[in-house]
Structures are given as structure tokens and as C-alpha cells.
N, C-alpha and C positions, 0 to 999 in steps of 0.2 A: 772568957774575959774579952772585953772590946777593946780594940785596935781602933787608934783615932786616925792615925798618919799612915802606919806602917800596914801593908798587905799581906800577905801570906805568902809566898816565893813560889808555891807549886801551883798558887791558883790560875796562873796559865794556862797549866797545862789539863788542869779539870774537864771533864767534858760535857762539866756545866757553865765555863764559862761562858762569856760574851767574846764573839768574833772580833777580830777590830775591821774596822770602816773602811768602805773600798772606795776609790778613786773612782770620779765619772768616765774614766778610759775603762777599767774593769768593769763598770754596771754595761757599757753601751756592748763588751764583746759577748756578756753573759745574758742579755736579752737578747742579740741577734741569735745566738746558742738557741736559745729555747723556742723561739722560732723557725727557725730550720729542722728544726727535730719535730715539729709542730706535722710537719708536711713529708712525705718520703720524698728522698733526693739519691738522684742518677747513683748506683754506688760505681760506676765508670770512673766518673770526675768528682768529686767533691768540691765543692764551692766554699772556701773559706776566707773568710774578711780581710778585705785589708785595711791595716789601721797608717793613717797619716796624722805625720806630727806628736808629741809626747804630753806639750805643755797645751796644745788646745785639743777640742771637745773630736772625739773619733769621726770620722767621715766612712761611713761603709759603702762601700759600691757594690749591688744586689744586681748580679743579670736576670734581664725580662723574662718570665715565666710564658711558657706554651702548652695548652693542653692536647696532649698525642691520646686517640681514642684508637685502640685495637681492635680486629675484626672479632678477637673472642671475647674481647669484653662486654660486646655489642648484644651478643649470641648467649651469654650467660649473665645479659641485664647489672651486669657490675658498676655502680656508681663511679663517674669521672672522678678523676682524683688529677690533681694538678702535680707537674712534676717541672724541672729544669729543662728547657731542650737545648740542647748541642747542635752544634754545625754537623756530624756525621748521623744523626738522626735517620734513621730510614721509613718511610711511609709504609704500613703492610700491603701484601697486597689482596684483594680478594678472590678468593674465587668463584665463579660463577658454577654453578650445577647442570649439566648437561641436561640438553632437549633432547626430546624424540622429535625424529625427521617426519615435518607433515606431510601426509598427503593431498596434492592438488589436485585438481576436476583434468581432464584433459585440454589444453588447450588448443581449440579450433580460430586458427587465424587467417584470413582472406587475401591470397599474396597478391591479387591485380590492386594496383592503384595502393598500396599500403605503406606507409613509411614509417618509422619511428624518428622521436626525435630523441633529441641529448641524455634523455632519461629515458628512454626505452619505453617511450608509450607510443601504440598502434591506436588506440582509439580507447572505448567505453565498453567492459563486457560487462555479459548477462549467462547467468546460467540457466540452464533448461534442463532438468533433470540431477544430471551426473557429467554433462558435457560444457563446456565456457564455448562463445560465441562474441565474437567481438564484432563491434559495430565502429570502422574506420572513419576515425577524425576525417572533416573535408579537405583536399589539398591546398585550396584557400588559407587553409588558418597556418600562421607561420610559425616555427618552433616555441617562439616566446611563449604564443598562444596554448599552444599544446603542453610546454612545460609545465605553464602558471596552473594548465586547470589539471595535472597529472600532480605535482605536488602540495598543491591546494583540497584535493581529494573533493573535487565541486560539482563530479560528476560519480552518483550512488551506481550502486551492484545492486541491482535486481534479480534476487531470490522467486523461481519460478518453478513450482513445483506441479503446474497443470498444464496442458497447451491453453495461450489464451484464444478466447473465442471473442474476435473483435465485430464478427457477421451478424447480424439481430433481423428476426421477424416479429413484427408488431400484428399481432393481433385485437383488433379493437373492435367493439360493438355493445350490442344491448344487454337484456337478461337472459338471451340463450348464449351469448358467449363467458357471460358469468357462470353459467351453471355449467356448462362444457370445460372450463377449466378445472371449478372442482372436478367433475368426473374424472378428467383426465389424471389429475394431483392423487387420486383414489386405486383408478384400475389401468391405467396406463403408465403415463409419465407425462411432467406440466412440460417437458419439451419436445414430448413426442416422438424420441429416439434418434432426432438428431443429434450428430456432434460436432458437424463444421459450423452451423448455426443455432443462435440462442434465441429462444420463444419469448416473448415477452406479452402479456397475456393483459388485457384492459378492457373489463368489460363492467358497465356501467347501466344498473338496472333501469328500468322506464326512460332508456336512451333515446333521445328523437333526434333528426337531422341534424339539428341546427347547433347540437354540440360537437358535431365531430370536430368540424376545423376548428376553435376553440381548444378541444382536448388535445389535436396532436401540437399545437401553439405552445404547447403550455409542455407537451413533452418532450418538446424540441431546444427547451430552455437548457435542459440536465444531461440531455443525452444525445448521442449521434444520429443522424437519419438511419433508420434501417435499410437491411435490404430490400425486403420484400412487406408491404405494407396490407393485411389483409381487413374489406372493412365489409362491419355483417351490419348494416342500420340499416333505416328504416321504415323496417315493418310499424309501427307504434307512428307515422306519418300515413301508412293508408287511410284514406275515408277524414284528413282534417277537414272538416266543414268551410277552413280557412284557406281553403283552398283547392286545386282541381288538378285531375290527373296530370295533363299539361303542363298545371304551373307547376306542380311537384316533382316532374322531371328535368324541366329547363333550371330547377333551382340545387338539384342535385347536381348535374349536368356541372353547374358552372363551381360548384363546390369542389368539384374531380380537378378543373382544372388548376384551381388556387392550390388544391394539395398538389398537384405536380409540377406546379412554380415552385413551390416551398421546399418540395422533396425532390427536384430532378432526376436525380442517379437513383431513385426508389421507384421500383418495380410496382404498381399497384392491381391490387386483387380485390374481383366485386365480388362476395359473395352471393348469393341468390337468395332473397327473402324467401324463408318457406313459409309451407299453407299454412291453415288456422282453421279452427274450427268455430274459433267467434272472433271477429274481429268487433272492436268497440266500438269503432270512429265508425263506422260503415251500418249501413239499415239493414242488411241482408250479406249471408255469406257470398251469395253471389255476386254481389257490387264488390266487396272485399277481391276477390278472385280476379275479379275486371280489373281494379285496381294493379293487384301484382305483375299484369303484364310488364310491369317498367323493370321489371328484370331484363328481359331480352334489350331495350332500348339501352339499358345502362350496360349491360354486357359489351354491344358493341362498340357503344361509346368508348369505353375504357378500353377497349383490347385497341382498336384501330387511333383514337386523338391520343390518349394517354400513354399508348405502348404497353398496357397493361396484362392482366389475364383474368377467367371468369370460373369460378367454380360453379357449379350445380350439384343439387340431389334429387337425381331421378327418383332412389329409392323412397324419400320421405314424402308417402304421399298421405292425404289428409284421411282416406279410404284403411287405412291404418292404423283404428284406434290406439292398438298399444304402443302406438308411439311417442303417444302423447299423454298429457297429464288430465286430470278432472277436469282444468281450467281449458283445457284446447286450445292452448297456446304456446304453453312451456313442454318442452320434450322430455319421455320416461328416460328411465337407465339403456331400454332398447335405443329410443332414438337419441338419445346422446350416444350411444356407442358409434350410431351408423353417421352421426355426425361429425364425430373426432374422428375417425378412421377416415372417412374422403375429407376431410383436412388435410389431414397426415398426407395420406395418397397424391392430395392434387400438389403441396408443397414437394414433397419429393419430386413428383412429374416436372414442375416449373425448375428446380434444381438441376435435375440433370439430363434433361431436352431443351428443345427449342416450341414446345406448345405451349399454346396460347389458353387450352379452354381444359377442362375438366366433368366428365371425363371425355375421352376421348371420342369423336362419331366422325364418320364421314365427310359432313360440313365444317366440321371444328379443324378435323384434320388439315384441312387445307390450309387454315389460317395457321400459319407457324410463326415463328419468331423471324428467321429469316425473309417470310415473304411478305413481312408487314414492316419489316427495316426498310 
């Protein structure tokens, strides 16, 4: 039966019925509720609202959220999660994981004239090996100086694991000093068993005078003067038609002395043009031979204006086919042997004496280093 007016007395209490309607004070604590729940909060302090006023709309005061990031959460990749921070909040702390204690070079420091400044730099080291070596800041430079370029790190550590060889001999000439290097690169060594000095080996087939000064021009661009400068040209000038014995010694002549403007502190070495058994330029072997006299002219030239010194090879003589190739000009495996070895020999003798000429005689003898200072 329908009921128009009158309700049912229990249907209150049904647990079907309808709630009754909540006040905007009730809606504003039961949403901040379900936000706070929303998020995990400190269970220390709990933060609960406070409500002002009855008759107007809630006013909640929410304190500023901070996110605290843990060192284990960092460690097992755990996504941030926002929480409440407190005034007694504590920061973790981390810790670091123990080094092993390195081993340093020993250090070798120079105590005349040495000072450190405010930061404890002596100068710029370098290591040689397994040892440090320090190279002392000048006394000139005032602490600023030495500071700025100590913690600016403006000056490198040079890692050196050879002794450096800063000494160089230049070897330069025609197509027996090209082939004489291979030889050497094959059954010898391209430096010849030196190690206070480094060989540097340039030799340029159908070489004629008038490129030496030119070529060492050009090698003076890249690199330092050597020490000892040895020069084998030439021979491929005997017999120019374009010319006469005379003139091809006064033009060598003055060529010697422009390289020793160029190269002062270089020691220069004439090598001695060897025989031939054809020469091209020349009508006769014998004119050829006439020609080479300007060995001995150029020898003493260089040993006496230039300060220099004079190889020969007694042994290579033209009488000696196997020394030579088909062509009578370019030398076998024998006479390249005999030719790198009195290299070798005269360079050492100028090394570590005071002679002038190679090898040694009598006449030569007399001519030393000291009596021609």
C-alpha cells in the first residue's frame, strides 16, 4: 500500500537509506582528510586542521611541504616521495668508502735556491722513469705568480718514459747516402749504435750542389741545428761542362761558409767524394779522377775556415770491383758495409776526441781540435 504523507518510522535507520547533507564545514575537513591520506605524513607529528570560525566557510592552514631524500634510498633507486618536514629534521649523513693509500714516484727536490710558496709549490716536475725531478720556479716570480700558475694547474707533468735525445747528426747527400741508409736500416742500425745522439738520415737521389743549402733551408724550418752536420755531394758536379774545376770549388767553398752562418754551433763534416768507375759529366775516367782532387781543397777548407772535420775512405778504392755495382758508381752490399762502418768510426772519433780528420795519419794527427781553436 502507498503512503502519500506519512514515512515509514524505521526507514532511518535502513542501510538503504539516504545520508542527510553535510554542512560546507564538514565537506572542507573530509576533503583535506583524503588528501593527507593521499601522501604519507611524519607519524612523529601529525598535522591536523584547524578550523576558524563556525558560521563562515573553513580556513585550513597546511605547513610547506619539503622533500628529505635518504642515502638508502638513493642506493636502492626508491622514487622521492614528498613528506612534512619538521624543525628537528636531521640531514643523513653519508658515508664515504675507503681508499687505498697511493703510491707516489719519489720525490727528488733541488734545496739551493728553492722556495715554496703559500701552497707548497717548488716549481714544475717531470718524471724520468720511477723518479720526479723538479724544475724550480725562477726567484723573480713573486708568490702570486707561483700560486696562480700552481692552482690554475697551467703548467703539465711530463710523462717520460725514454731518456730524451735532444743531440742530432744530419746526415745529408746524394744516392750513396740513400742507399747507405737502407743498408744500414737492414744489417746495422739507421742510428748506428749511438745513444747520446740521433742520426737523422737525408739523402736525395741525383743530388747536385746546388741543393744542399736549399735542403738544409728547408730543414731548419721544423727542427733544430744539429750537432754534427755530415755532407757527402758532389760527386754528380764532377765534369759539369757548365763549369771548371776552379769554378766548382770557389762555389762550393762559399756554400760551406753560408751553412756555417746558418749553423754556427754545427760542427761540419766533408765527406770525401769516392771513385767511379764512369763518371757521366767527364770524357774519360781520367779527367773524372782529376776532377776529385777537390777533396783535399775542400777538406782543408772546412777543417781550418769552418772549424769543421774531414772523413775519407782510404779503403774504397775504384781497383775494387766488388765494391761497386754494374753501374760503377753506386756501391755493393761489401762497399756499403765499408762505407757505414768509417761513418760510424769517424762520428764516434769526432765524439769523443778532439780530431779533426778521419782516419787518423800522421799529418791529420797534428791537426786537432785544440790546435786549430
Amino acid at each position: 500500500m502507498l503512503r502519500a504523507n506519512k514515512a515509514r518510522a524505521s526507514k532511518a535507520k535502513s542501510p538503504y537509506a539516504r545520508p542527510p547533507p553535510r554542512t560546507s564545514v564538514e565537506r572542507s575537513i573530509v576533503a583535506t582528510t583524503v588528501t593527507t591520506q593521499a601522501s604519507p605524513v611524519s607519524s612523529t607529528e601529525p598535522i591536523i586542521p584547524t578550523v576558524t570560525g563556525l558560521h563562515s566557510e573553513a580556513a585550513i592552514s597546511v605547513p610547506p611541504r619539503s622533500y628529505v631524500v635518504s642515502h638508502g634510498s638513493l642506493a636502492q633507486s626508491v622514487p622521492l616521495q614528498p613528506v612534512y618536514g619538521t624543525a628537528d629534521t636531521q640531514t643523513p649523513v653519508v658515508q664515504t668508502l675507503p681508499t687505498q693509500p697511493t703510491v707516489e714516484p719519489q720525490l727528488h727536490i733541488p734545496t739551493a735556491g728553492t722556495t715554496a710558496d703559500s701552497s707548497g709549490s717548488f716549481g714544475c716536475g717531470v718524471v724520468f722513469g720511477d723518479e720526479w725531478s723538479v724544475l724550480a720556479w725562477p726567484e723573480s716570480w713573486s708568490q702570486e705568480i707561483r700560486r696562480a700558475i700552481t692552482l690554475l694547474e697551467l703548467v703539465p707533468i711530463v710523462i717520460v718514459k725514454k731518456k730524451i735525445v735532444s743531440d742530432y747528426i744530419w746526415i745529408i747527400g746524394s744516392s750513396l747516402i740513400y742507399w747507405a741508409q737502407k743498408y744500414a736500416q737492414q744489417r746495422v742500425n739507421s742510428n748506428l749504435g749511438f745513444e747520446s745522439h740521433r742520426i737523422i738520415w737525408h739523402g736525395i737521389r741525383g743530388m747536385v750542389w746546388s741543393q744542399l743549402y736549399p735542403t738544409i733551408q728547408k730543414k731548419l724550418k721544423n727542427n733544430n741545428p744539429p750537432t754534427i752536420l755530415v755532407i757527402h755531394c758532389g760527386g754528380n758536379d764532377i765534369g759539369n761542362p757548365h763549369s771548371t774545376l776552379k769554378g766548382l770549388q770557389m762555389y762550393m767553398k762559399s756554400t760551406i761558409v753560408n751553412i756555417s752562418q746558418l749553423m754556427p754551433k754545427t760542427v761540419i763534416v766533408w765527406s770525401h767524394i769516392l771513385p767511379r768507375s764512369n763518371w757521366t759529366l767527364c770524357l774519360s775516367n781520367k779527367d773524372g779522377e782529376n776532377w776529385r782532387r777537390i777533396n783535399s781543397a775542400l777538406a782543408t777548407f772546412v777543417v781550418k775556415k769552418a772549424c769543421g772535420a774531414s772523413i775519407k775512405y782510404p779503403d774504397i778504392l775504384i781497383r775494387h770491383v766488388s765494391l761497386f755495382r754494374k753501374d760503377g758508381i753506386h756501391l755493393s752490399d761489401l762497399g756499403n758495409d765499408i762505407f757505414v762502418n768509417s761513418l760510424r768510426n769517424a762520428l764516434g772519433l769526432f765524439l769523443s776526441t778532439t780530431d779533426r780528420f778521419y782516419p787518423n795519419t800522421t799529418t791529420s794527427q797534428a791537426l786537432s781540435w785544440s790546435n786549430l781553436e
